[in-house]
N, C-alpha and C positions, 0 to 999 in steps of 0.2 A: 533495256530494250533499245533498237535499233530501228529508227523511221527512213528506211531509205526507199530509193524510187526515182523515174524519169523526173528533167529539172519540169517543174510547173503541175506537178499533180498534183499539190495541194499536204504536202509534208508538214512546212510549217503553220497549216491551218490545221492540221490534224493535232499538231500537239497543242496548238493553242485551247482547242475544245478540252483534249484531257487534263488539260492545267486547270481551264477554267481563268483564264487570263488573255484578255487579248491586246497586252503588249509583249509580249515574249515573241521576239525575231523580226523579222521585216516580211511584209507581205507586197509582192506585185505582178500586176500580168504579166509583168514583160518577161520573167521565166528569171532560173541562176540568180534569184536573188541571195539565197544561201551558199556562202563558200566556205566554209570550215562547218566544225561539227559543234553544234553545243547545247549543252548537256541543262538539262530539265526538272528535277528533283520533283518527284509525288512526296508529300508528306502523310502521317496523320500523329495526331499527339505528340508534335513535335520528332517524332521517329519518321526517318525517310527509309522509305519502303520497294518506290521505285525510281529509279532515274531512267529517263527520256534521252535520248541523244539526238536532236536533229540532226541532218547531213547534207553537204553538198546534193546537188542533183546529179545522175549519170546521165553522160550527155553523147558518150562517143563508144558503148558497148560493142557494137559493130566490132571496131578494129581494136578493141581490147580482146576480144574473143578470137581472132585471129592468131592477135599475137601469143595467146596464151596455149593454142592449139600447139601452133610449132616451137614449143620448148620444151624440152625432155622431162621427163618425168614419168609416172606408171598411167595408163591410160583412167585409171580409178582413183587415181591421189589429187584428188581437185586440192584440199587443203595446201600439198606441197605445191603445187601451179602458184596459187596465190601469194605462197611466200615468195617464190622465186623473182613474182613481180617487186615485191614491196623492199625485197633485197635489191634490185638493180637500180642505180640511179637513175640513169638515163631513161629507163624505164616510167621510174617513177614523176620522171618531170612531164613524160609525153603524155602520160596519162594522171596528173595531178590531180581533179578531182575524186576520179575513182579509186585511186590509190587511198584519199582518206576516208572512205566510203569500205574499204576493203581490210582498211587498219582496222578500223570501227568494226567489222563486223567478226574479228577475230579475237573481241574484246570483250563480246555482249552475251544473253545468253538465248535470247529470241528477236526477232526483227520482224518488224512490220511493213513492207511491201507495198506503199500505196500507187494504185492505181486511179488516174483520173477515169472514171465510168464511162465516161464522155466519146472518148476515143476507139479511132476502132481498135480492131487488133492487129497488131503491130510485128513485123517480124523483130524492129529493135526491143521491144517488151520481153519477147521471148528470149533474144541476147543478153537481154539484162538478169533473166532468171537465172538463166544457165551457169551464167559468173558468177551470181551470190550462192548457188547450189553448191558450188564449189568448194565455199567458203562452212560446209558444214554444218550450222545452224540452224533451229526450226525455221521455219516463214508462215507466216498469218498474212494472206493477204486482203487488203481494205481496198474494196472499193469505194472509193470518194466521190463525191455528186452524186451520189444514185437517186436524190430527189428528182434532179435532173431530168424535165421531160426528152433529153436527148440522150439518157442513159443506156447504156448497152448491156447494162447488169449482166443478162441471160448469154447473149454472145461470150461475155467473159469468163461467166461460169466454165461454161462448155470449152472453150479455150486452156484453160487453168488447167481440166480434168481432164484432157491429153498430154499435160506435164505433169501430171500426176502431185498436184497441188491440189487437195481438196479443203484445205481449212481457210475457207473464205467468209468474209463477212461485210454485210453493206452497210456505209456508212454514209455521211454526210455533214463534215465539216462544218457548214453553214448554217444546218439546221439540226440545236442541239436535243437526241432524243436520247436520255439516262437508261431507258431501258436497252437500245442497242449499242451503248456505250458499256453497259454491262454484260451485255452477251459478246463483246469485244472481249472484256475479262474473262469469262469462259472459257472462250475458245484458247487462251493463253494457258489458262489451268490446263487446260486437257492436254495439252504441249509440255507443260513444268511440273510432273511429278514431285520434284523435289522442291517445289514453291509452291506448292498446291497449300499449306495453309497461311501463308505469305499474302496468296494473291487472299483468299479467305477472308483473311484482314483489311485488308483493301477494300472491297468490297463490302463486307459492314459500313467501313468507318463512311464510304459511297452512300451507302443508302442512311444513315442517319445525318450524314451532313444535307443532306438534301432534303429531306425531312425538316430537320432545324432550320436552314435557308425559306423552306418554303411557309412554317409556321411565325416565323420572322417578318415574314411580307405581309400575310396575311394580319398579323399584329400592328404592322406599322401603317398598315387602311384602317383598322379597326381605329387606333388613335384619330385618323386624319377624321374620321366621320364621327366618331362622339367630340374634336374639339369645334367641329364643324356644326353637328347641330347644338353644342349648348351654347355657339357664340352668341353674343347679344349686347347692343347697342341703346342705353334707353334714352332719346336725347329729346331737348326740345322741337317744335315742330319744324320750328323757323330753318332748324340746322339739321333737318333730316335726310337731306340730297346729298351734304358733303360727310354725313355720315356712315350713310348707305353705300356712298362709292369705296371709301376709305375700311368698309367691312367686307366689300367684294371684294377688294387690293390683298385684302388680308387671307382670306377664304386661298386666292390664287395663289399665294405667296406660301400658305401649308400645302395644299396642294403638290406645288413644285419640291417643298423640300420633303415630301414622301415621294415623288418621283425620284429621287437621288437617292433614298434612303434605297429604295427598290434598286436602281442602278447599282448602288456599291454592293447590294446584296448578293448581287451577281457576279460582278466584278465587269459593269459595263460604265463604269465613273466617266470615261471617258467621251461615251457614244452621243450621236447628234439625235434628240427627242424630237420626236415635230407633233406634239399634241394642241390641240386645239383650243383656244380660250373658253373656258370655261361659262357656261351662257348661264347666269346667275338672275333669275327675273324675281322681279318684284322686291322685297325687303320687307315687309309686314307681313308676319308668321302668324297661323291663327290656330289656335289651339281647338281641338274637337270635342266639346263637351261630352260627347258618349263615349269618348276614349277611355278605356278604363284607366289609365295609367296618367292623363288627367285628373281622375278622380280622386284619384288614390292620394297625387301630387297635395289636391288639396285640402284631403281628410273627409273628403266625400265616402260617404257607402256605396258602393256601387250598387247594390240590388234596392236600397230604399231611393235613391234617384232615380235609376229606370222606370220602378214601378212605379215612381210621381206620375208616368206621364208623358217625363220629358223626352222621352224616345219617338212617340208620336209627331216627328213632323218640329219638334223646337228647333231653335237653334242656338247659340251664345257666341257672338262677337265679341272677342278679346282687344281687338283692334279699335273698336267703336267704344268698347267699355261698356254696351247695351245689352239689356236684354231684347228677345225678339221671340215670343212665346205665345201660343194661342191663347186666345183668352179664357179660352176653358183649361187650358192646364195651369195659370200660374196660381193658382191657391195652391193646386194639389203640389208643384212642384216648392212649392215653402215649406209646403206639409215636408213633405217628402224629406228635402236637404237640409231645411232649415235654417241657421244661422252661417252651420259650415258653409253653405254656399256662398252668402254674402262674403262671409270672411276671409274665405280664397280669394274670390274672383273681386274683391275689393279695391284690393291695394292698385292692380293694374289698372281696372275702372278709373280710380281717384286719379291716376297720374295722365291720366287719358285726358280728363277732364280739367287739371291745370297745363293741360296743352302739350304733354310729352307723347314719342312714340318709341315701340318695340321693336327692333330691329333683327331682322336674324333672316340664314339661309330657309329657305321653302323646301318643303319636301322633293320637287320633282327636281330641285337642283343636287339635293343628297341623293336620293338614287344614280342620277347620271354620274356623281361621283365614283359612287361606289361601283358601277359599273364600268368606267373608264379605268380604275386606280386595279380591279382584279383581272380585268381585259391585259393591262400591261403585265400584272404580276402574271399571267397565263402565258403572255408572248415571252417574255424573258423566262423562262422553265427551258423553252421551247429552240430561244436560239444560239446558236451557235457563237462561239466567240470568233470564230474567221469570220464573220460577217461581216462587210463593211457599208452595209445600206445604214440609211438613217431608218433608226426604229418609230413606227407610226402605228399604234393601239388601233384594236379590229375597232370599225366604225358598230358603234350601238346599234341595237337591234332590238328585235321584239318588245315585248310588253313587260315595265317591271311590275315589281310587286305593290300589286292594291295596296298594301299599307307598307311603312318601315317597322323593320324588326323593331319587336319593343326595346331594346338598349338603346337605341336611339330616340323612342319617343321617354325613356325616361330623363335620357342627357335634357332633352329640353325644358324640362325644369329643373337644370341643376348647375346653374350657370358657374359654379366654383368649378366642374368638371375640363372646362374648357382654358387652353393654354394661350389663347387668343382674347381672355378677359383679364383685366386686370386685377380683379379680387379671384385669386384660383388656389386650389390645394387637391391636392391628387389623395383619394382617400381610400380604404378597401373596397367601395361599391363602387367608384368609377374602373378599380381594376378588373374588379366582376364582370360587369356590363363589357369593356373592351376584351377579355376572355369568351364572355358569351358571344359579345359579335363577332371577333376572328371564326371562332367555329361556326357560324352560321355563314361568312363569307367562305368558307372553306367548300359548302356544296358548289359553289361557282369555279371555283379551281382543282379541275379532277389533278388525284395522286400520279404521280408517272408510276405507272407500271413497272416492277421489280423480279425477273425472275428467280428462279428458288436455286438456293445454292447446295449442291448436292454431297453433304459432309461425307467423308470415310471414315469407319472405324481405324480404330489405331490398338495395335498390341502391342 
């Protein structure tokens, strides 16, 4: 495939999106940044499938099309026009760019056309058409920027379809959407009868890598939030400020490197992040005694505890090591728990009381995690690799959820779960739980949209 087009509509940001890579070529406003042609390899399973060609820009179609009129040939043999340039020297020097622009396109077996959306319509656009028509080859043409509120989309259309070029399709460099990146593939099929299950392939191996990519992210939040809430600190009390801070250092520090993990996922290693520091309040975690997955933690029944009583209004401070229970339930609630109460809720009580404390992130700091770390995995789905803003996560919003998914309130008792403790081992149920949470963080990041690929019978 052939990306040719006026210099500065956005070529080499077109291919950078279909690579999925945004070091491949040089990008600048200043236009002609691209002078020779080069070539872009699609892979999949190590088989290359398609090669990309970037191209110089056409700069001077005008008086190409001149020159190309008054030289003999059959009024219908555009092809032979085109050699006759590419055979002349002097020819070829006057019009150097176009010349590898026209090499290229008698080499490829479709070409892509992009148009800046931007702009009006052009009589040079039209010169340009005319030459590459010439040149015999399908043409698809891409309009680029159509996010663009200065986009002309509709004028272009209508333009196009007095040249009788109707295979268009809108695009947007900057802002990456898979599904009009695959109706991009489409439109190629319906042009490439004889690639038609070439491209087929292509487009699976598109939509399960992107699948994989995005179950990836979602996995590598899921780690960041179960080692996040099982972290835990238990120190004395004396040393609790510089324990606390050196837990929040830590929190930030996983944090950042699931930020990168999501970056390379993408293939934006490179890009400048400006997310916000992470507002981490308090440092004494207090466990919910009617939590069932407290209870369960500590070998409690859950239906003979409730029924104690203790639902009425108790409370259990983890942090204090106290109870705090009316005084009409705490018979019933002895009744009720029994030993196993004491026995759980013991050991932290005891340590309370020779002056240690508990240390760990708070719930409303894990949600905002979780909502920042799949905000970003949402924006990167989303953007483009010609992008060259610095990427900055949609500001939090609304209401999270009354409670954390249970995977998370199980990590919290289960401090070997966490890669930020120093007693740690990664066992079958921490793999469970960060499986369970990735799927539960998955409601938060809608699938892109895939349209259906329309197989043919074969005899």
């Amino acid at each position: 495939m052939a990306v040719v087009g006026h210099t500065n509509a956005g070529k080499t940001s077109l291919v950078r999106t279909l690579l999925r890579s945004n070091d491949f070529g040089e990008i600048d406003d200043r236009g002609g940044t691209t002078r020779a042609v080069h070539p872009a390899p699609l892979t999949a399973d190590g088989e290359t499938l398609i090669v990309l060609h970037d191209s110089p820009g056409l700069e001077n179609a005008a008086e190409l099309l001149d020159w190309l009129e008054h030289r003999r040939g059959g009024r219908h043999d555009g092809p032979a026009r085109i050699r006759g340039l590419l055979d002349d020297p002097r020819a070829r020097a006057r019009f150097d760019q176009e010349a590898h622009v026209l090499e290229l396109m008698s080499r490829i077996n479709v070409a892509l056309y992009v148009l800046d959306a931007r702009e009006p319509v052009l009589e040079k656009y039209r010169d340009e058409l005319a030459i590459l028509g010439d040149c015999a080859r399908p043409i698809v043409v891409v309009l680029n920027f159509t996010a663009s509120p200065e986009s002309r989309a509709q004028e272009w259309r209508t333009a196009l379809a007095g040249l009788a070029l109707h295979t268009v399709v809108d695009f947007d460099a900057a802002v990456r959407d898979p599904a009009t990146e695959w109706r991009l593939y489409l439109k190629l099929r319906a042009q490439l009868d004889d690639f038609a299950p070439l491209l087929d392939t292509w487009l699976d191996h598109r939509r399960r890598e992107e699948a994989q990519r995005r179950q990836a992210g979602l996995t590598a939040i899921a780690e960041l939030l179960i080692d996040a809430a099982a972290c835990r600190r238990i120190v004395p009390a004396r040393e609790s400020e510089q324990a606390l801070e050196e837990l929040h250092n830590a929190i930030r520090r996983r944090e950042q490197g699931c930020v990168e993990t999501l970056l390379d996922l993408y293939r934006f290693g490179d890009t400048e992040y400006r997310g916000e520091s992470l507002p981490l309040s308090g440092g004494e975690w207090r466990d919910d005694p009617f939590d069932p997955e407290t209870l369960r933690y500590y070998g409690i029944r859950t239906t003979g505890y409730l029924s104690a009583g203790v639902g009425s209004g108790a409370a259990f401070d983890l942090t204090t090591g106290g109870l705090s229970l009316g005084a009409g339930t705490v018979a019933g609630t002895l009744a009720g728990a029994g030993a196993s109460l004491i026995h759980g809720f013991g050991p932290r009580a005891y340590s309370r009381l020779r002056g240690y404390r508990h240390l760990g992130i708070d719930d409303a700091a894990l949600q905002l995690l979780a909502r920042r770390q799949t905000d970003l995995l949402a924006a990167l789905i989303r953007r483009g690799h010609a992008s060259r803003n610095a990427l900055i996560p949609a500001a939090t919003s609304g209401a999270e959820a009354a409670r954390l998914p249970r995977a998370l309130r199980r990590a919290r008792h289960h401090s070997t779960w966490s890669t930020l403790n120093r007693e740690r081992h990664h066992d079958a149920a921490r793999a469970k739980a960060v499986g369970t949470l990735s799927r539960a963080l998955g409601r938060r990041v809608p699938e892109p949209e895939a349209p259906t690929t329309e197989r043919r019978e074969t005899r």
